[in-house]
C-alpha positions in Angstrom: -32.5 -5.8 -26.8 -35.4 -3.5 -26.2 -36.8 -0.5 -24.6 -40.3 -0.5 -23.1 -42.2 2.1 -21.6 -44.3 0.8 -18.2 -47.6 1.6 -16.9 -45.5 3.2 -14.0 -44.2 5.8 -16.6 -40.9 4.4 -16.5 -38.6 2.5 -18.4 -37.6 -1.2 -18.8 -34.1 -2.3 -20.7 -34.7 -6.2 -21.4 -31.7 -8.4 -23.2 -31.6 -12.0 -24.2 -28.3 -14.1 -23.7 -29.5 -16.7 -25.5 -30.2 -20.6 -23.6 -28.1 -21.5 -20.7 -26.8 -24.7 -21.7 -27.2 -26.6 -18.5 -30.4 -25.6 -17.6 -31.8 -24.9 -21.4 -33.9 -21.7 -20.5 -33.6 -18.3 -21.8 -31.1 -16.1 -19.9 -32.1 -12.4 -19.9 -30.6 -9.4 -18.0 -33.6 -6.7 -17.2 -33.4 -3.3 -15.7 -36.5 -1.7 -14.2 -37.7 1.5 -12.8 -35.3 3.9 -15.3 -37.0 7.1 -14.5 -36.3 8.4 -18.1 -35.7 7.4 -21.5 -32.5 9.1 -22.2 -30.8 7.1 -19.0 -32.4 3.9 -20.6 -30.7 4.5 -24.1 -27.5 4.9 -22.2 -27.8 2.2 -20.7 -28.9 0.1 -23.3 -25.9 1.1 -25.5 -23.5 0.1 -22.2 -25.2 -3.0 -22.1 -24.9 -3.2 -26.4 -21.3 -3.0 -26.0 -20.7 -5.6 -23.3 -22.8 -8.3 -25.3 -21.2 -7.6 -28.0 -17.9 -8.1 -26.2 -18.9 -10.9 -24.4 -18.4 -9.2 -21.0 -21.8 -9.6 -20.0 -23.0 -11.0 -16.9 -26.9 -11.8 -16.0 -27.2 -9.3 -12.7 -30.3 -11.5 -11.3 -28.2 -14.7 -10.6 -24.7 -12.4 -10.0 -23.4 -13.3 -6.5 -20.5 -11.7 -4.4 -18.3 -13.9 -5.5 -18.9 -13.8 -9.2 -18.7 -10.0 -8.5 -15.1 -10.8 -6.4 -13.6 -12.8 -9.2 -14.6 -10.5 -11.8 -12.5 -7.4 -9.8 -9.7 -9.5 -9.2 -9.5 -11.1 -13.0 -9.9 -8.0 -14.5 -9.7 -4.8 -12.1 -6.3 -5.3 -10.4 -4.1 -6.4 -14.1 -1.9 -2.8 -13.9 -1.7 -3.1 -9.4 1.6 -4.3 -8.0 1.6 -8.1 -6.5 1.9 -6.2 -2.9 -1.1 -4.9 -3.6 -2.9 -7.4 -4.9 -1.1 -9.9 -2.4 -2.7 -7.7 0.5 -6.3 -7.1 -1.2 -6.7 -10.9 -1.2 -6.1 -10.9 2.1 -8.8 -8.5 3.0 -11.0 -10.3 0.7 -10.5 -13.5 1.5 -10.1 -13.4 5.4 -13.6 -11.5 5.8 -14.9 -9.9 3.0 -15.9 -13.4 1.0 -16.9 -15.2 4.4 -19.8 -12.7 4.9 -21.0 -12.2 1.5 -20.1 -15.2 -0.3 -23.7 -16.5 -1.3 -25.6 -13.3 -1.0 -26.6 -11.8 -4.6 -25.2 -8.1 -5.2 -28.4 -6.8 -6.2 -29.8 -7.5 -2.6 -27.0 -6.1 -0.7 -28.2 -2.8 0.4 -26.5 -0.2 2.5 -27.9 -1.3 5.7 -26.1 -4.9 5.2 -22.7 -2.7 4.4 -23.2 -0.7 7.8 -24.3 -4.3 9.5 -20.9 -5.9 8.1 -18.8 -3.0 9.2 -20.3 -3.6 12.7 -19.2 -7.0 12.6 -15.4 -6.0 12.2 -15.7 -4.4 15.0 -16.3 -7.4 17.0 -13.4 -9.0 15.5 -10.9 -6.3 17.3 -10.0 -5.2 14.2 -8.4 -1.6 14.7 -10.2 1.4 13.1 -7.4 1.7 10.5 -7.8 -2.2 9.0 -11.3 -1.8 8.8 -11.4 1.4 6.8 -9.0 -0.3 4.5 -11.7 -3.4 4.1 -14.4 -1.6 3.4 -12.4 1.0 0.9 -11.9 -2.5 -1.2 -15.7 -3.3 -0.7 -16.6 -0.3 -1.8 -14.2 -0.8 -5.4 -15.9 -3.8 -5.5 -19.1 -2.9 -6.1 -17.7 -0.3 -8.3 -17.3 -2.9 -10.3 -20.8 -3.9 -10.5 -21.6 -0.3 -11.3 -19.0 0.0 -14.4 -20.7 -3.3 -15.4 -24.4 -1.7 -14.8 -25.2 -5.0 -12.7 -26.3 -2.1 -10.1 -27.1 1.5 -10.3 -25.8 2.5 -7.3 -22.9 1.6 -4.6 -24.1 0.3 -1.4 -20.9 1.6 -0.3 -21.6 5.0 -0.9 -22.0 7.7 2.2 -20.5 5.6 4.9 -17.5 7.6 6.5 -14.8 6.4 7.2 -14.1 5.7 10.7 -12.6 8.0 12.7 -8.4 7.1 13.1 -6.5 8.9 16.6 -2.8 8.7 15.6 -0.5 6.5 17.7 2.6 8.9 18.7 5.2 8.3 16.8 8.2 6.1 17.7 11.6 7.3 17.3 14.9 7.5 18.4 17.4 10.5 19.1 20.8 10.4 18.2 22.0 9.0 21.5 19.7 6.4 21.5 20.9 5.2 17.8 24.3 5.4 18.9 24.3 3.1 22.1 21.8 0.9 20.1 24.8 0.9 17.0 27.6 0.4 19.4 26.0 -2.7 20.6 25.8 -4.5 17.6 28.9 -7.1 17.2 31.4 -7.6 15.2 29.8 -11.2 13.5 26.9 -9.0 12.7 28.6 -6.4 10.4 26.1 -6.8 7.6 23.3 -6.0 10.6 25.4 -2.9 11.2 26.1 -1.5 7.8 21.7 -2.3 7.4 20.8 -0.3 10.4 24.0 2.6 9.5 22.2 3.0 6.0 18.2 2.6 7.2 19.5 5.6 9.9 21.3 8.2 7.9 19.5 7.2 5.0 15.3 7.0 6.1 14.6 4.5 3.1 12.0 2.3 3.4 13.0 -1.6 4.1 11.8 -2.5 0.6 13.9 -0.3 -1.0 16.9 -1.3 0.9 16.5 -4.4 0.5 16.3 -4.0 -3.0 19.7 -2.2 -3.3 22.0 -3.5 -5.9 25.9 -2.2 -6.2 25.0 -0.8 -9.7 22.6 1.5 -8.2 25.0 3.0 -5.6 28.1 5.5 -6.9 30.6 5.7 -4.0 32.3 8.1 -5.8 29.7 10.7 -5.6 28.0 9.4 -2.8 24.7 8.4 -4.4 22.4 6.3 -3.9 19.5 5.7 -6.8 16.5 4.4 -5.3 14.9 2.7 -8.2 12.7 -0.6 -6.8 11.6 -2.1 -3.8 11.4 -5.9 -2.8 8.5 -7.5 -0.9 8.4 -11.6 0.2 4.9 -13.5 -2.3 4.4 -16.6 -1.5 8.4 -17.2 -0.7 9.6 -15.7 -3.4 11.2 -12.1 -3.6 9.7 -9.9 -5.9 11.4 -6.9 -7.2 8.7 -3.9 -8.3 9.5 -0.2 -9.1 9.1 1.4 -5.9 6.0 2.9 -3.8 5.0 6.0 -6.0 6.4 7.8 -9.2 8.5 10.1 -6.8 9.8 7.3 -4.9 12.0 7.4 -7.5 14.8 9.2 -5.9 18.8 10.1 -5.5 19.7 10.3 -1.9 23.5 11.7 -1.0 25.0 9.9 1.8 27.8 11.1 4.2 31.5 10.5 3.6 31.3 8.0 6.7 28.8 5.6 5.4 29.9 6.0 2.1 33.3 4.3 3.3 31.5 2.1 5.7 29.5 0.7 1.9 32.8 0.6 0.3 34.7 -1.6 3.4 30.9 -3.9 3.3 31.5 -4.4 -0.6 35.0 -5.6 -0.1 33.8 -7.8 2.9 31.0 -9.2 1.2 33.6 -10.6 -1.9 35.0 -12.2 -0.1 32.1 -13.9 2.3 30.3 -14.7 -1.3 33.0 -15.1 -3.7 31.2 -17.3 -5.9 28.7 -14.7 -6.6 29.4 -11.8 -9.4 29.2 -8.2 -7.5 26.9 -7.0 -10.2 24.7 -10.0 -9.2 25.0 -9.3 -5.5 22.4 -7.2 -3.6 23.7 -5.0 -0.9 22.7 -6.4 1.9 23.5 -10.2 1.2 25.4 -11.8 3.2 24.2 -15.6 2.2 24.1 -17.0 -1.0 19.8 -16.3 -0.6 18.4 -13.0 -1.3 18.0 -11.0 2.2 14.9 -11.0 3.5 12.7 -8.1 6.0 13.0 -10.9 8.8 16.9 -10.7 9.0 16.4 -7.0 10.5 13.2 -7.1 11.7 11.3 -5.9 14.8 12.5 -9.1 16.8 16.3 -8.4 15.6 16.4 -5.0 16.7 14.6 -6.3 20.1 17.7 -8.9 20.6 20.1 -5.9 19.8 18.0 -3.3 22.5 18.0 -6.1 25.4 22.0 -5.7 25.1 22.0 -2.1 26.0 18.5 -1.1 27.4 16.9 0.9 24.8 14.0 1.1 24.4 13.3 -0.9 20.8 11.5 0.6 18.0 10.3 -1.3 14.6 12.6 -1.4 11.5 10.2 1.0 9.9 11.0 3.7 13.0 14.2 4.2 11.8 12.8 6.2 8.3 10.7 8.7 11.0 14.2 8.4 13.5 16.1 9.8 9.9 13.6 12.5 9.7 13.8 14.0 13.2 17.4 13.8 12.7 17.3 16.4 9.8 14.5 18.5 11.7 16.8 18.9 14.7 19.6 19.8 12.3 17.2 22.2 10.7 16.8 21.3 7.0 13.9 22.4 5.1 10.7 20.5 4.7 11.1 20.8 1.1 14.6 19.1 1.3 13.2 16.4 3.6 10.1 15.6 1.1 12.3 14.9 -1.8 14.7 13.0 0.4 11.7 10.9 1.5 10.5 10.4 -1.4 6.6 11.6 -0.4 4.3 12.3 -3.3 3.2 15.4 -1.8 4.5 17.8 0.8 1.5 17.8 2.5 2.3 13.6 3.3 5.6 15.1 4.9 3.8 17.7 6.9 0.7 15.8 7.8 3.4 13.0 9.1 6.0 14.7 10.4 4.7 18.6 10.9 4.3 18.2 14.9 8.2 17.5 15.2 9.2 20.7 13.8 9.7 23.9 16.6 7.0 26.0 17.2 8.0 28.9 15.5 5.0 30.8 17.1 7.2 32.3 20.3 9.9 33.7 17.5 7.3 35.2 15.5 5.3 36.6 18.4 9.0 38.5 19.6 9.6 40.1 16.4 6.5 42.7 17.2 8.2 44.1 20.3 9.4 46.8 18.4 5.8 48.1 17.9 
């Protein structure tokens, strides 16, 4: 490994990786243009410590998809399978098709910008296409940690801009016709729909639900994991963040509505241990997202003409539910489980009262 000064008064880092044995010539990886000779020592001691680890890579002959196998080997080991499961899916659907062949070291911002305006054709909304090119962009992070590039191509394109859908939820009325018209050979659809209402979990985590992790007694419920569908098989993970670990008190209502559902479930699965059994089972298969789905609830809406909403409408139908009944925004964070109170107002702020009108009548006394 050396260091050479050029006739451009700049710096060259130059390493051997010994003879490719299918081609027999000398494999090198060379850096040029270093404007001074303290960045080439660093990078010559990086480059030190990946040969002698033997994570090196030649960056000539480096192509995307070298560079995509490398993140997804060795960047993406401590990321849940949902994760990973939906990166892939980015990655694979158009991320791989339009770089597959092209060499990282040639990919300059102009091609990121030029791929970006091919998503758009595609339909894609504004929201999927950020999310592609924030996983393009840890990609070639990648090639940066590795010092196969010296900058991201990635770097300086904004985001594009998102406009909010308004949100979908119910009011209590609506819930309550949609609930009444649920019958009575779907009582595992009603006690789902009772708890995803008066609760606001996510699907995951009630899905998830085991009878351990519920005290009737107390009227507790631990939320502890979530499930997601890979490949067909359910995979249990701890839940979304660190403060998606949460206890959530139910009403005295659903609590006996989870009790009658244990005893009901017994005896629909008796072969089945109730310490084995997850809440929401009602076949000898674990429940899946599909059971009470968009398409469900649509069936269950045509009966009594409201309007539907997805399964995931019922968490923001829980939370104007304890807006109108005026609990704190504090209270309704933790309940949610939201790493931030900032997630809770930037989601939910608009449905709290303007408390502008109140605050403007105080100063009539002046």
């Amino acid at each position: 490994m050396t260091i050479t000064k050029t006739a451009r008064k700049s710096y060259r880092v130059d390493i051997s990786l010994g003879v490719d044995p299918l081609t027999g010539k000398q494999r090198r990886v060379r850096h040029n243009n270093i404007s001074t000779k303290r960045s080439a020592q660093q990078l010559e001691n990086n480059l030190k410590q990946h040969y002698y680890n033997g994570t090196l890579l030649p960056d000539k002959s480096l192509t995307f998809k070298q560079l995509g196998n490398l993140y997804f080997q060795s960047y993406t080991i401590n990321h849940k399978p949902t994760y990973i499961r939906t990166q892939r899916g980015y990655y694979s659907n158009h991320l791989f098709p339009y770089f597959k062949d092209c060499l990282i070291k040639k990919i300059t911002q102009t091609h990121i910008r030029e791929f970006r305006e091919h998503l758009l054709t595609l339909n894609l909304s504004f929201n999927s296409i950020n999310k592609h090119m924030i996983l393009l962009k840890k990609i070639f992070d990648v090639a940066v940690d590795e010092s196969l590039i010296y900058t991201n191509p990635c770097l300086r394109i904004k985001k594009l801009k998102i406009i909010k859908q308004k949100m979908q939820f119910w009011t209590t009325t609506e819930y309550l016709h949609f609930i009444s018209c649920i019958r009575e050979d779907e009582e595992v659809h009603k006690i789902f729909y009772q708890t995803a209402y008066l609760t606001g979990m996510r699907a995951g985590e009630l899905l998830a639900l085991k009878w351990s992790d519920i005290n009737l007694v107390k009227q507790e419920i631990h939320v502890c994991k979530t499930v997601s569908r890979i490949d067909g098989k359910m995979i249990v993970t701890p839940p979304k963040s660190e403060t998606s670990n949460r206890v959530i008190t139910v009403n005295s209502k659903l609590a006996k509505m989870l009790a009658d559902w244990k005893l009901a479930q017994s005896k629909l699965l008796p072969a089945i241990s109730t310490k084995d059994l997850v809440v929401f089972q009602h076949k000898t298969s674990h429940p899946i997202r599909e059971n009470f789905g968009t398409k469900k609830i649509q069936r269950i809406c045509k009966r009594c003409a409201v309007h539907p909403i997805r399964l995931h409408d019922f968490r923001h139908s829980h939370v104007a539910l304890l807006i109108d009944n005026g609990e704190n925004i504090t209270v309704i964070k933790e309940r949610m489980g939201h790493a931030s109170i900032t997630t809770t107002i930037d989601t939910y702020g608009h449905l709290f009262p303007n408390k502008q009108r109140e605050m403007s009548d105080k100063l009539d006394f002046l």
